[in-house]
MDTraj code that builds the backbone (N, CA, C; nanometers):
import mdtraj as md
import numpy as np

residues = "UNK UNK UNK UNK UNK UNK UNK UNK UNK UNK UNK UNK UNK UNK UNK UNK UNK UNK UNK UNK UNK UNK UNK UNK UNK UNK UNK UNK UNK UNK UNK UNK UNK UNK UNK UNK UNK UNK UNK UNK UNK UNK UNK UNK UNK UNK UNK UNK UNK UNK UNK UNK UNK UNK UNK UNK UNK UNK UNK UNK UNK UNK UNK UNK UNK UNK UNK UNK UNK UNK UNK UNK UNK UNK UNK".split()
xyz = np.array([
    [7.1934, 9.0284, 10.1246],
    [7.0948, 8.9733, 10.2138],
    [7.1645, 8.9250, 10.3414],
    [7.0749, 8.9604, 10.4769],
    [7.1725, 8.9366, 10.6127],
    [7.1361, 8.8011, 10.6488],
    [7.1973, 8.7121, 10.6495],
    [7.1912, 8.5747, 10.7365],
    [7.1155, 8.5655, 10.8567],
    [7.0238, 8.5247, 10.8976],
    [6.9237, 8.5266, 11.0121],
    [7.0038, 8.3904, 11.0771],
    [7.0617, 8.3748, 11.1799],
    [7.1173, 8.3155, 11.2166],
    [6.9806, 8.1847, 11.3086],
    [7.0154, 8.1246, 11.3331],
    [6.9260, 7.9336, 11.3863],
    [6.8842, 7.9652, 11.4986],
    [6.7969, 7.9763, 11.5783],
    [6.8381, 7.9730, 11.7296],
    [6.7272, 7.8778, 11.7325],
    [6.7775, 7.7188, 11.8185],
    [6.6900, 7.5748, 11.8247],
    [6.6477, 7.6338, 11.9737],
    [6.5021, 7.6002, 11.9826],
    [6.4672, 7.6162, 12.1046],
    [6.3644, 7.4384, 12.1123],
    [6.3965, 7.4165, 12.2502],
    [6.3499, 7.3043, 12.2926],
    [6.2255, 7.3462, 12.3776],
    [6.0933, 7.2551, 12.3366],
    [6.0021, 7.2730, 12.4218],
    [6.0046, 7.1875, 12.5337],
    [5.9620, 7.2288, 12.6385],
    [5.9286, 7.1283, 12.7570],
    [5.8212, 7.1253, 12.8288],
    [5.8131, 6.9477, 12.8732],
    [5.6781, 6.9314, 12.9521],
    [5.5486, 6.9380, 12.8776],
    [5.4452, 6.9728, 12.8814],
    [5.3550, 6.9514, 12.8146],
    [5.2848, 7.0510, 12.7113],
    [5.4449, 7.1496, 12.6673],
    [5.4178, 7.2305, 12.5139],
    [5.5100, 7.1581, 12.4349],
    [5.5783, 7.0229, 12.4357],
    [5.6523, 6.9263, 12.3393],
    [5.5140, 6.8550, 12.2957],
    [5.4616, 6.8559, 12.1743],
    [5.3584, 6.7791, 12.1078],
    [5.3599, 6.6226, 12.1345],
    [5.4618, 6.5627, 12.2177],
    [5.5006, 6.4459, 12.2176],
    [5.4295, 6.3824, 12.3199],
    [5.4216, 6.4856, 12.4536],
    [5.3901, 6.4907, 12.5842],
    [5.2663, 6.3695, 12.5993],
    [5.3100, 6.2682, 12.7320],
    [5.2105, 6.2217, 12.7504],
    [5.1339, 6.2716, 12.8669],
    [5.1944, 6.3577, 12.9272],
    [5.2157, 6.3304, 13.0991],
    [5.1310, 6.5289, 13.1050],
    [5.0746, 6.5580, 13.1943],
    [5.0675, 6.6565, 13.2419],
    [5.1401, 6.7452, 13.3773],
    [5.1606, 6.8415, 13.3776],
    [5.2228, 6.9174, 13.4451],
    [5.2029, 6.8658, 13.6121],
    [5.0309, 6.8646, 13.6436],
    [4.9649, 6.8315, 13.7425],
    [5.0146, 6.6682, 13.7770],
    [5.0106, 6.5688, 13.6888],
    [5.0198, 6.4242, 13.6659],
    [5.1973, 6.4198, 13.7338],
    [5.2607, 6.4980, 13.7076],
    [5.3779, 6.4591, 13.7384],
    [5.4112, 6.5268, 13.8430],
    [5.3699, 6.6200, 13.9660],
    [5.3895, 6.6336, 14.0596],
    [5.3108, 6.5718, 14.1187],
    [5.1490, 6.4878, 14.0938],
    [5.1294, 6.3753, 14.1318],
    [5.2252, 6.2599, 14.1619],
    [5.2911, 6.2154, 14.0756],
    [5.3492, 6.1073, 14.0393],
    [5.4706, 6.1560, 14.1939],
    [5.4960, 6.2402, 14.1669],
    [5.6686, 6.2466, 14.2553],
    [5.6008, 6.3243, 14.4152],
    [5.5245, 6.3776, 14.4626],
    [5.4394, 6.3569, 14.5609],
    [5.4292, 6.1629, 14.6432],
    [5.3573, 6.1447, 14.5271],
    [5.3151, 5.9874, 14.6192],
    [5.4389, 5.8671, 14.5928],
    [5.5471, 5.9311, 14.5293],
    [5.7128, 5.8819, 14.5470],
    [5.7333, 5.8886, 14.6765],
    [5.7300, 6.0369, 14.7415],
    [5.7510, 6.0897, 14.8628],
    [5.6934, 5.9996, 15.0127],
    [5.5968, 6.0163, 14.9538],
    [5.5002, 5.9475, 15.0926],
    [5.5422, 5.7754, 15.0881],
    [5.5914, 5.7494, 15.0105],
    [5.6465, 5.5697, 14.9985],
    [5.5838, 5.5038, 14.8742],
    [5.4454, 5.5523, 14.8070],
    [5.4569, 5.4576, 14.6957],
    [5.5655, 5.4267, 14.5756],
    [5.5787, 5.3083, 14.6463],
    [5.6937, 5.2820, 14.5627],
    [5.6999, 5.1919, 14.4256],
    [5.6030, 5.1095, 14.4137],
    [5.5744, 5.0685, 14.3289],
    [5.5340, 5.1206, 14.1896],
    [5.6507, 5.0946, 14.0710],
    [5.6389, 5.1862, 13.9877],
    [5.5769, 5.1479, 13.8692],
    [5.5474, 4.9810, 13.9051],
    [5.4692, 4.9747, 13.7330],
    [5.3441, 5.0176, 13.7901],
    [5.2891, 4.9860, 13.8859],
    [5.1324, 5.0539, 13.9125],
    [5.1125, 5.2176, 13.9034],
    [5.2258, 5.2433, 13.9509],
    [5.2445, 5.4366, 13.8864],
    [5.2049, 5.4424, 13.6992],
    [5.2901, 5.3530, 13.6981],
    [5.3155, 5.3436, 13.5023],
    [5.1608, 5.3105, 13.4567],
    [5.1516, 5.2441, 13.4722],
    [5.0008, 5.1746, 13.4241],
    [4.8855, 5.2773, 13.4409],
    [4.8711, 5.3805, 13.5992],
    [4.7506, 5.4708, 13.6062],
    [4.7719, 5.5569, 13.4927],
    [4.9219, 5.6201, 13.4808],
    [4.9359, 5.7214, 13.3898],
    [4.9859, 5.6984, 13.2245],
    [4.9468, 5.5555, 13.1984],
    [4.9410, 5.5163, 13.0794],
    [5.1136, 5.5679, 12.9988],
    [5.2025, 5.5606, 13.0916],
    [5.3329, 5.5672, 13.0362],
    [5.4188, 5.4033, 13.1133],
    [5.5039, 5.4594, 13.0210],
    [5.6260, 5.3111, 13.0954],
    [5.7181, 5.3212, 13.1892],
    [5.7015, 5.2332, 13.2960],
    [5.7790, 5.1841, 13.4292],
    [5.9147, 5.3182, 13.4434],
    [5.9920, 5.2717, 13.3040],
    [6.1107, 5.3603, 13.2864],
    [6.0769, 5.5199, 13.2675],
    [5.9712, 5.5554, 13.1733],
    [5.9602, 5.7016, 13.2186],
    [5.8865, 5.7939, 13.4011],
    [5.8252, 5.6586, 13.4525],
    [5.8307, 5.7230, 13.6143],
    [5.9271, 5.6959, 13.6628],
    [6.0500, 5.6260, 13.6718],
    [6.1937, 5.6022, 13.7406],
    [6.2623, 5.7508, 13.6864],
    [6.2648, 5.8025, 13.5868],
    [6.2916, 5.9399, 13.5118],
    [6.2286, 6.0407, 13.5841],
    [6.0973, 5.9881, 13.5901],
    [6.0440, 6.1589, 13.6887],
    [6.1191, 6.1739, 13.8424],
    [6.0822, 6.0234, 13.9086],
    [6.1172, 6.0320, 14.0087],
    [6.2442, 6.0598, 14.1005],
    [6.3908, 6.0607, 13.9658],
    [6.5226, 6.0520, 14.0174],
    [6.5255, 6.1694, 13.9162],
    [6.4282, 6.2725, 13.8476],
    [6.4467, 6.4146, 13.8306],
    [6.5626, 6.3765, 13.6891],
    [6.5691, 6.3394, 13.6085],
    [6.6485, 6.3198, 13.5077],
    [6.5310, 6.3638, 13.3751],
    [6.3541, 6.3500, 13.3899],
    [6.2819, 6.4221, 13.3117],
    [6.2308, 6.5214, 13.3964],
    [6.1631, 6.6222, 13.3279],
    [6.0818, 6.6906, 13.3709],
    [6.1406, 6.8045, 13.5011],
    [6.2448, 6.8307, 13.4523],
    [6.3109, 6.9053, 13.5348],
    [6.2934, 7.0541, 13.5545],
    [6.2428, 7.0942, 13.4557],
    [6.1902, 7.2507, 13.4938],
    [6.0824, 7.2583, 13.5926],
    [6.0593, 7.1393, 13.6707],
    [5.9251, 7.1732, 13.7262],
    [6.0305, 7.1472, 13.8872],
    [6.1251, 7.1542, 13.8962],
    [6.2328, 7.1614, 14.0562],
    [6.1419, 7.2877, 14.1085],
    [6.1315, 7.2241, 14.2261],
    [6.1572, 7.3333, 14.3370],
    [6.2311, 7.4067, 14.3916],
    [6.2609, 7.5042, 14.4284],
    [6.3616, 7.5268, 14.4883],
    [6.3100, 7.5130, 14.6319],
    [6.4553, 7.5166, 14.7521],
    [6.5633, 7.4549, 14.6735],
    [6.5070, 7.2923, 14.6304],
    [6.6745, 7.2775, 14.5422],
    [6.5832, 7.1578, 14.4224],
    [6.5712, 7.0821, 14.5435],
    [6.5354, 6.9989, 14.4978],
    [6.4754, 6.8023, 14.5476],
    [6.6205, 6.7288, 14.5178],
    [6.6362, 6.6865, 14.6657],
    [6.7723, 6.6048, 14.6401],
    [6.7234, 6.5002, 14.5572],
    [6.8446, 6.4596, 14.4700],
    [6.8678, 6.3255, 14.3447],
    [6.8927, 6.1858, 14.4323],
    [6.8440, 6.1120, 14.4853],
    [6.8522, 5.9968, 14.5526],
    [6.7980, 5.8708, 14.4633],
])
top = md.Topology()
chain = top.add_chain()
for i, resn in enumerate(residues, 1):
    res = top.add_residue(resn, chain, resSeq=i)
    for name in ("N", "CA", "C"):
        top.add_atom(name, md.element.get_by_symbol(name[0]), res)
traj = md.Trajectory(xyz[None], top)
Protein backbone atom coordinates (compact mmCIF):
# COMPACT_ATOMS: atom_id res chain seq x y z
CA UNK A 1 0.00 0.00 0.00
CA UNK A 2 1.47 3.61 -1.21
CA UNK A 3 1.67 6.24 1.56
CA UNK A 4 -0.47 9.28 0.51
CA UNK A 5 1.68 11.74 1.82
CA UNK A 6 -0.11 15.16 4.31
CA UNK A 7 -0.32 18.18 2.43
CA UNK A 8 -1.83 20.94 5.43
CA UNK A 9 -3.48 23.58 3.61
CA UNK A 10 -4.46 26.76 5.50
CA UNK A 11 -7.66 28.54 4.79
CA UNK A 12 -7.85 32.25 4.62
CA UNK A 13 -10.06 35.19 5.26
CA UNK A 14 -13.47 34.34 5.22
CA UNK A 15 -13.25 30.37 4.03
CA UNK A 16 -11.44 29.78 7.80
CA UNK A 17 -14.84 28.77 9.70
CA UNK A 18 -13.43 30.97 12.43
CA UNK A 19 -13.82 34.21 10.37
CA UNK A 20 -15.43 37.10 11.88
CA UNK A 21 -14.68 39.74 9.47
CA UNK A 22 -15.68 39.82 5.74
CA UNK A 23 -13.63 40.30 2.76
CA UNK A 24 -15.67 43.68 1.97
CA UNK A 25 -15.51 44.67 6.03
CA UNK A 26 -11.84 44.66 5.88
CA UNK A 27 -11.03 46.76 3.00
CA UNK A 28 -13.60 48.88 4.69
CA UNK A 29 -11.77 48.89 7.77
CA UNK A 30 -8.16 49.77 6.04
CA UNK A 31 -9.79 52.35 3.49
CA UNK A 32 -11.11 54.63 6.42
CA UNK A 33 -7.40 53.87 8.19
CA UNK A 34 -6.33 55.75 5.06
CA UNK A 35 -8.45 58.76 5.07
CA UNK A 36 -7.41 59.34 9.05
CA UNK A 37 -9.89 57.38 11.06
CA UNK A 38 -7.91 56.62 13.50
CA UNK A 39 -9.64 55.61 16.24
CA UNK A 40 -9.56 51.97 16.67
CA UNK A 41 -11.82 50.85 19.40
CA UNK A 42 -14.75 52.59 17.51
CA UNK A 43 -13.47 50.55 14.31
CA UNK A 44 -13.53 47.42 16.83
CA UNK A 45 -16.86 47.90 18.26
CA UNK A 46 -18.81 48.60 14.52
CA UNK A 47 -17.25 45.34 13.39
CA UNK A 48 -17.89 43.44 16.53
CA UNK A 49 -14.09 42.28 16.76
CA UNK A 50 -11.25 43.49 19.21
CA UNK A 51 -9.21 46.80 19.17
CA UNK A 52 -6.12 44.30 18.61
CA UNK A 53 -7.52 42.44 15.61
CA UNK A 54 -8.05 46.07 13.62
CA UNK A 55 -4.33 47.20 14.66
CA UNK A 56 -3.59 43.57 12.69
CA UNK A 57 -5.57 44.56 9.66
CA UNK A 58 -4.34 47.86 9.58
CA UNK A 59 -0.33 47.27 9.89
CA UNK A 60 -1.21 44.16 7.30
CA UNK A 61 0.12 41.40 9.75
CA UNK A 62 -3.77 39.73 9.16
CA UNK A 63 -5.47 39.39 6.23
CA UNK A 64 -2.80 39.61 3.92
CA UNK A 65 -3.86 37.93 0.81
CA UNK A 66 -6.08 40.71 0.21
CA UNK A 67 -2.46 43.27 -0.65
CA UNK A 68 -2.59 45.15 -3.45
CA UNK A 69 -0.19 45.38 -5.55
CA UNK A 70 2.09 47.05 -5.41
CA UNK A 71 1.65 46.06 -1.67
CA UNK A 72 0.62 48.85 0.88
CA UNK A 73 3.58 50.11 2.67
CA UNK A 74 3.82 48.53 6.53
CA UNK A 75 3.85 51.82 8.61
Amino acid sequence: MKKIPYIRVMLKGEAHPMSKLTEKQVETIRELWKVGHRNVKVLAQNHKVSPANIKKIVTNQTWQHMLKWPYESRK
